[in-house]
C-alpha positions as CSV (number, residue, x, y, z in Angstrom):
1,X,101.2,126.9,71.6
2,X,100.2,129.8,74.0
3,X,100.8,130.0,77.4
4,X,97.4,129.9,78.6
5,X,97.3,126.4,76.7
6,X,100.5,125.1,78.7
7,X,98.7,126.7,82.0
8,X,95.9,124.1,81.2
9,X,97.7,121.2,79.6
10,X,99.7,121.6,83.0
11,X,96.5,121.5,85.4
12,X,94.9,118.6,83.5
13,X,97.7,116.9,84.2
14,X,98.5,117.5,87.9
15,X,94.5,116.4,88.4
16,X,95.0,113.4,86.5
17,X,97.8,112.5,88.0
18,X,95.7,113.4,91.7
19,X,93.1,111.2,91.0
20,X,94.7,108.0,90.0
21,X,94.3,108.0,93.7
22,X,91.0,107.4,93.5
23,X,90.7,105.4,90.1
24,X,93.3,102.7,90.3
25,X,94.5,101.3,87.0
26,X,97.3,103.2,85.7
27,X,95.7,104.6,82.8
28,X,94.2,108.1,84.9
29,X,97.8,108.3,86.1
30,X,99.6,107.7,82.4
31,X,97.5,110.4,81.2
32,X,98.2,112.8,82.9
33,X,101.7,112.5,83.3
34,X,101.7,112.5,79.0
35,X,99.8,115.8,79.8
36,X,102.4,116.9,82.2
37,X,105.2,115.9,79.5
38,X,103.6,117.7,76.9
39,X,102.9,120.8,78.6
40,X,106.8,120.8,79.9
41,X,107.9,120.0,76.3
42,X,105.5,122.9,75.0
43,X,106.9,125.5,77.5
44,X,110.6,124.9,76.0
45,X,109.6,125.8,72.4
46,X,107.4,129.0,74.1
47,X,110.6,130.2,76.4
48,X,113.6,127.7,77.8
49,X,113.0,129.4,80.7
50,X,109.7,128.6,81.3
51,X,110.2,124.8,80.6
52,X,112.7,125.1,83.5
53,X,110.5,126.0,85.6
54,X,108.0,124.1,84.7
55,X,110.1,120.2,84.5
56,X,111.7,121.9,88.2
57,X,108.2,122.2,89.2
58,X,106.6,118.8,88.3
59,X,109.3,116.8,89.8
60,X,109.4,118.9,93.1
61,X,105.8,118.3,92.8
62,X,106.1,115.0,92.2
63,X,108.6,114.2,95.0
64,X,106.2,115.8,97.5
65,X,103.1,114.7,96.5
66,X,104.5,111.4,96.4
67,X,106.4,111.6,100.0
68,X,102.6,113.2,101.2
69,X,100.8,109.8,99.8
70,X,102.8,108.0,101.7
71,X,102.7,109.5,104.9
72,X,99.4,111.1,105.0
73,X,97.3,109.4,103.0
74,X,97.4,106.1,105.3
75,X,96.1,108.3,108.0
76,X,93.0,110.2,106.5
77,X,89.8,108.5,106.3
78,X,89.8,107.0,102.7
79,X,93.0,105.9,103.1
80,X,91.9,103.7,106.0
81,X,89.3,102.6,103.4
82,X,91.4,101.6,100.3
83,X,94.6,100.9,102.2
84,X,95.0,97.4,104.1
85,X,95.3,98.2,108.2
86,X,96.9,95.2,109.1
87,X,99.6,92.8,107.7
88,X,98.9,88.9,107.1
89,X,100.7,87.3,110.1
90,X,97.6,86.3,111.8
91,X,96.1,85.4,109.0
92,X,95.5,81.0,108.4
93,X,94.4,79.7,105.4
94,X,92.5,76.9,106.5
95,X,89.2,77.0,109.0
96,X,90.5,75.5,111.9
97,X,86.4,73.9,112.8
98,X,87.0,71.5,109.9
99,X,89.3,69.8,111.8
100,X,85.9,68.7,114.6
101,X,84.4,67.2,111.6
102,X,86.2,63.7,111.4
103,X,83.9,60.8,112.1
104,X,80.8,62.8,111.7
105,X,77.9,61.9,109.5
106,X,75.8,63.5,106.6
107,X,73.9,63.9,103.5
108,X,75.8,64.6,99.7
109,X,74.2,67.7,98.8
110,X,75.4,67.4,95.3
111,X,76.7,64.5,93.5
112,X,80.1,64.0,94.5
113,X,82.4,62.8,91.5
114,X,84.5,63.0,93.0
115,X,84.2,66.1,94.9
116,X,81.1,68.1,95.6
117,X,79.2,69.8,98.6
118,X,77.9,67.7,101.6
119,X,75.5,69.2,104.7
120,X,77.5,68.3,107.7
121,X,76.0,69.2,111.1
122,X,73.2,71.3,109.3
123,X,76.8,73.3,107.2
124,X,77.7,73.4,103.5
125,X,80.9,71.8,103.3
126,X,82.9,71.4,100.1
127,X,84.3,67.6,100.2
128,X,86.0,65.1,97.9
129,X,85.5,61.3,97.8
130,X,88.8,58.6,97.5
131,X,87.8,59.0,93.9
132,X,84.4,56.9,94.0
133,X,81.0,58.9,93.4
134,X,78.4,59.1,95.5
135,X,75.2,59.9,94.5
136,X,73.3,63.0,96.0
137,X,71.1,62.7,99.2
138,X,73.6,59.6,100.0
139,X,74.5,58.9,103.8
140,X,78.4,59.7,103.7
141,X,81.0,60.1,106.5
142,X,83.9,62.2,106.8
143,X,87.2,60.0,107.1
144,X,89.8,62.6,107.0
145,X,90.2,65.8,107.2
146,X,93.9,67.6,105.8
147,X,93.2,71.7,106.0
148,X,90.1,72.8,104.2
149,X,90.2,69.2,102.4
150,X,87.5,67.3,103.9
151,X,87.5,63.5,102.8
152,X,84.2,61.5,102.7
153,X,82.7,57.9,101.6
154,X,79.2,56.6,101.9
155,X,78.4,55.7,105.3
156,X,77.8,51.9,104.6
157,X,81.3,51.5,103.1
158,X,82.7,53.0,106.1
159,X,81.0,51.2,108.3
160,X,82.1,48.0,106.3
161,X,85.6,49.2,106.4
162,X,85.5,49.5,110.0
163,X,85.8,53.0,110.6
């Protein structure tokens, strides 16, 4: 293989390698590091010298492009785009309005068997019955409310029930 060949096979791979950056998945990145591997291999069997230089070269490369990605990318302006600003200790998992709709009254949107979507307050609301099913355009009420899990019945049997 001639050098200008290795020269190539070595620049492929350093741009593969670049823009797995931008093209998440692995398989950019695993390319051109098979690039990078073959062009080292193929510059021992032109000169042990050069293949030296060049395995010395990709992983000094490697350790500073990869201490620059962390510490630069972060700060540049697509890295504030693909990279998550903020950690998840705010973060809640349930919406805490839910909780204000206990008592109130509604239409099924959907069927409910036993869960479905009602219209609460003029809202889309994703419900579940105590397993019975109510038919859509029913009158339900919302008996509890655990998290996002909003429990209804039809309004008569709550009002039978004395709720």
């Amino acid at each position: 293989m001639g050098l200008d060949v290795i020269i190539i096979l070595t620049a492929a791979g350093v741009l593969l390698m670049l823009a797995e950056v931008f093209v998440p998945g692995g398989v950019v990145g695993t390319i051109g590091l098979i690039l990078l591997a073959i062009a080292v291999a193929a510059g021992f069997f032109h000169s042990p010298t050069l293949g030296f230089i060049l395995l010395a070269g990709s992983l000094v490369f490697g350790v500073i492009a990869f201490w620059l990605w962390l510490k630069l990318l972060p700060k540049t302006a697509i890295g504030k785009k693909i990279i998550l600003q903020q950690d998840a200790a705010g973060w809640t998992g349930c919406d805490p309005d839910k909780a204000t709709l206990r008592g109130r009254e509604g239409t099924a949107h959907s069927t409910l068997r036993p869960s479905g979507i009602a219209l609460i307050d003029g809202r889309r609301v994703d419900v579940v019955t105590r397993g019975e099913m109510i038919a859509a355009d029913a009158a339900i009420r919302v008996i509890e409310v655990e998290g996002n899990r909003v429990v209804v019945t039809a309004a008569e049997t709550g009002k039978r029930d004395g709720r």
